[in-house]
Every structure is written in structure tokens, then in C-alpha cells.
C-alpha positions in Angstrom: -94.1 158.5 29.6 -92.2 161.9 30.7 -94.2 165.1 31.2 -93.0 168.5 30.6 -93.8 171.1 32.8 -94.5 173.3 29.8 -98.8 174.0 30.0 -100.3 173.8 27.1 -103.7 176.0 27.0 -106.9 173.9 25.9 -107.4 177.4 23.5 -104.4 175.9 21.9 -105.9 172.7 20.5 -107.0 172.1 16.9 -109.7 170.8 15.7 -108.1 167.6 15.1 -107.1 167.2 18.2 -110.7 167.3 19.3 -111.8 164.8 17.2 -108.9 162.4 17.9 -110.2 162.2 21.8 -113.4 161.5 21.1 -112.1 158.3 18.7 -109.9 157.7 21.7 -113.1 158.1 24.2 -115.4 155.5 21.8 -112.3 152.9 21.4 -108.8 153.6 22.7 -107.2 150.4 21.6 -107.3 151.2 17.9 -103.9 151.8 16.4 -103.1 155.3 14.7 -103.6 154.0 11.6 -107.0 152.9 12.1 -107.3 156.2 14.0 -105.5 158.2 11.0 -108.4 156.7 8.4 -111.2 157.4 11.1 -109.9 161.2 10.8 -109.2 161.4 7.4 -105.4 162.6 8.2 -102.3 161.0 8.3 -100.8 158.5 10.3 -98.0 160.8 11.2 -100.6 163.4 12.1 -102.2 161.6 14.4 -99.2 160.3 15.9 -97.6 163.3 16.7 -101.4 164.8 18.0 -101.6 161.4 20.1 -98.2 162.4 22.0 -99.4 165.8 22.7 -102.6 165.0 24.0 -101.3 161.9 26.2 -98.7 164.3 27.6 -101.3 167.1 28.7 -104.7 166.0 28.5 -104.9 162.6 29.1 -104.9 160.7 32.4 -104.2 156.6 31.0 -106.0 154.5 29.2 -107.7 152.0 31.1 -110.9 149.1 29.9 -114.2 149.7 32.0 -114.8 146.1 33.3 -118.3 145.0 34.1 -118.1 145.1 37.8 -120.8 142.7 38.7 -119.2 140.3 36.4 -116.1 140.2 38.0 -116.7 139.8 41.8 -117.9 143.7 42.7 -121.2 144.0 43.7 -121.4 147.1 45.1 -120.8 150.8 44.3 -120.1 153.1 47.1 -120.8 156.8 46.8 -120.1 157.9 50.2 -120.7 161.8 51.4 -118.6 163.8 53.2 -118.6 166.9 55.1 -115.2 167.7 56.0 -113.6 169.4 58.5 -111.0 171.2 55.6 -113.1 174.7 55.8 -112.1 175.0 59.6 -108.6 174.9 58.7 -105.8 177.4 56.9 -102.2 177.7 55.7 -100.3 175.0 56.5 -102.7 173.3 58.6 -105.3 173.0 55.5 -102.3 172.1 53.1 -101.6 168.7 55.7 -105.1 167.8 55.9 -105.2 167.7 52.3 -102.1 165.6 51.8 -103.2 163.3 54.7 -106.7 163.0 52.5 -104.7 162.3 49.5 -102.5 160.0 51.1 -105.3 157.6 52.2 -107.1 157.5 49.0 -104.4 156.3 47.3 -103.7 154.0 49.5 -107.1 152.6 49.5 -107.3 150.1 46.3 -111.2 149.9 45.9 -111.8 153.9 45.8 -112.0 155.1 42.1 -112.1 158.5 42.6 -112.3 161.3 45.8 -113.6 164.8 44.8 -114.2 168.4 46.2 -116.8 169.9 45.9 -120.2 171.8 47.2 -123.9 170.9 47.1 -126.9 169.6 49.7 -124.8 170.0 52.7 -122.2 168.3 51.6 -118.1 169.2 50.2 -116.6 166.3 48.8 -117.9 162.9 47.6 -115.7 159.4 47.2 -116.9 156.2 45.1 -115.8 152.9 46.0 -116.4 149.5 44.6 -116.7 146.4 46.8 -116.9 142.6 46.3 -119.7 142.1 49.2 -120.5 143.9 51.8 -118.4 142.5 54.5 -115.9 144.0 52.3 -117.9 147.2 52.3 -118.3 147.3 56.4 -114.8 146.8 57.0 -114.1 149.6 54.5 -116.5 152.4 55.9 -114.9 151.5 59.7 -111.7 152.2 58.0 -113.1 155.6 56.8 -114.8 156.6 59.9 -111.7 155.7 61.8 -109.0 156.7 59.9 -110.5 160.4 58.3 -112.0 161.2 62.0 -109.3 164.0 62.2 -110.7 165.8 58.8 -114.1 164.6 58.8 -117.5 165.3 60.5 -119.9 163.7 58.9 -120.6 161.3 56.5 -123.5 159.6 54.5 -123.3 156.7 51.6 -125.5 155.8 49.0 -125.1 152.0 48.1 -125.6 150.5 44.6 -126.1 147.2 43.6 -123.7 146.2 40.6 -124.5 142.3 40.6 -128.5 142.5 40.1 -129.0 146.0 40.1 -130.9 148.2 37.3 -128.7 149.8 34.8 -130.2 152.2 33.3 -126.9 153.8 31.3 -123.5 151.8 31.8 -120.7 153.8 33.1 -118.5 154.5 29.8 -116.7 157.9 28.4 -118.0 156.9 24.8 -120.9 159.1 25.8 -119.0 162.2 25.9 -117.8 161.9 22.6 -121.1 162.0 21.1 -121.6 165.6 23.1 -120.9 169.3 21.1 
């Protein structure tokens, strides 16, 4: 899919366009017909509203597996304190690419964030088969980030056996006003 370099301001969006990400949110594998009579519009309409949104507001489409039932039985919510606020200019801009650069490169973290609270400035979630797997992955961490990180602290969760008390799913935040 190209993307423009054109921004489109969220003020910008309709109504409908609203409405056709939270369908996409509760079921994203529905075709824009089905979509079309969800909305009450056209086929065409949502179509053409589809396009827009998947060129500026929407990341992919992707299923939400259950992890336990697939071989992951861990979730990883590591806390980091970084060494980022030391560092300006050019100096800052590396660190941050060299952050980047090893996320990315790391298959089992689902998502890396800045970000302030209890001590600590960014947090990264990681999902592991065992934790052998887990071990060798928080060495990799410790060793490989010692340039741009202090400290760090994780929180594991169990994904096999562990209490669920509210799936992870984006269907939630379609319900929301």
C-alpha cells in the first residue's frame, strides 16, 4: 500500500469514518459490503473511507492469537530507565535509532514505548515460549542496551495457566464514546 506524505488532521474525519473503525476494531475481516450494511452507507462509501483511513490511521490488520494456546507462555512487561535524558542533539537522535534498531530486530517484542511514571521512562512487552527463552532474552537486553540503559525491572505474566481477567483485544475500544 503507498502512503502519501500529505497529513490528514483527525479534525478532518466524518462521522462515518468513526464508525467504520470501530466495525474494523470489532471484526476487520468483514468485506465492505458487509461493512457498507453495518453502516447503513454504500459500498462505494465505505470503500473509498476504507482507503483513507488505512493510508493515515491505520497501522495493519493483524488476528490476536491466544498466546498460551500457541506455544507462549509468558508476557514480558520489562521497565526501563534509560540513559536517553543524559543525552542531546545528535548523540540523543543515535541512541534512539540504536533503540529502534534492536526492537525491531527482536521478533518476540510487541511493542517498546516512551514514556514517564514510578521512576521509570519507557516500558517494552515481550512474549516468550518458556522461560529459557525469556532468560536468554533479558541477557540479550541487559547486554546489548547497556549503552542507553541503567536500569531495568520486569513484571512476568503467565499466558498458559494464568488468570485472565479481560483478554487483550481492540474490540473494547469501539464500544468507548
Amino acid at each position: 500500500m503507498h502512503k502519501s506524505n500529505k497529513v490528514i488532521p483527525i479534525k478532518d474525519l466524518k462521522p462515518i469514518d468513526y464508525k467504520l473503525l470501530s466495525e474494523l476494531m470489532k471484526d476487520s475481516h468483514r468485506s465492505d459490503r458487509q461493512l457498507a450494511k453495518a453502516l447503513g452507507v454504500s459500498q462505494p462509501t465505505v470503500t473509498r473511507r476504507r482507503a483513507m483511513l488505512e493510508e493515515h490511521f491505520i497501522e495493519g490488520y493483524t488476528v490476536i492469537p491466544k498466546f498460551g494456546h500457541i506455544g507462549y507462555e509468558i508476557a514480558a512487561f520489562t521497565y526501563i530507565k534509560s540513559k536517553l535524558k543524559q543525552k542531546a542533539g545528535a548523540e540523543r537522535d543515535e541512541a534512539i535509532k540504536k533503540l529502534k534498531e534492536w526492537s525491531l530486530n527482536q521478533p518476540n517484542v510487541i511493542l517498546f514505548l516512551d514514556g514517564r511514571g514510578m521512576g521509570w521512562d519507557a516500558v517494552c512487552i515481550s512474549l516468550h515460549k518458556n522461560y529459557p527463552d525469556y532468560a536468554e532474552y533479558i541477557r540479550t537486553h541487559d547486554c546489548e542496551l547497556s549503552d542507553w540503559i541503567c536500569e531495568s525491572q520486569t513484571f512476568l505474566s503467565d499466558l498458559k495457566s494464568g488468570l485472565v481477567l479481560k483478554p487483550f483485544n481492540l474490540k473494547y475500544l469501539s464500544n468507548s464514546k
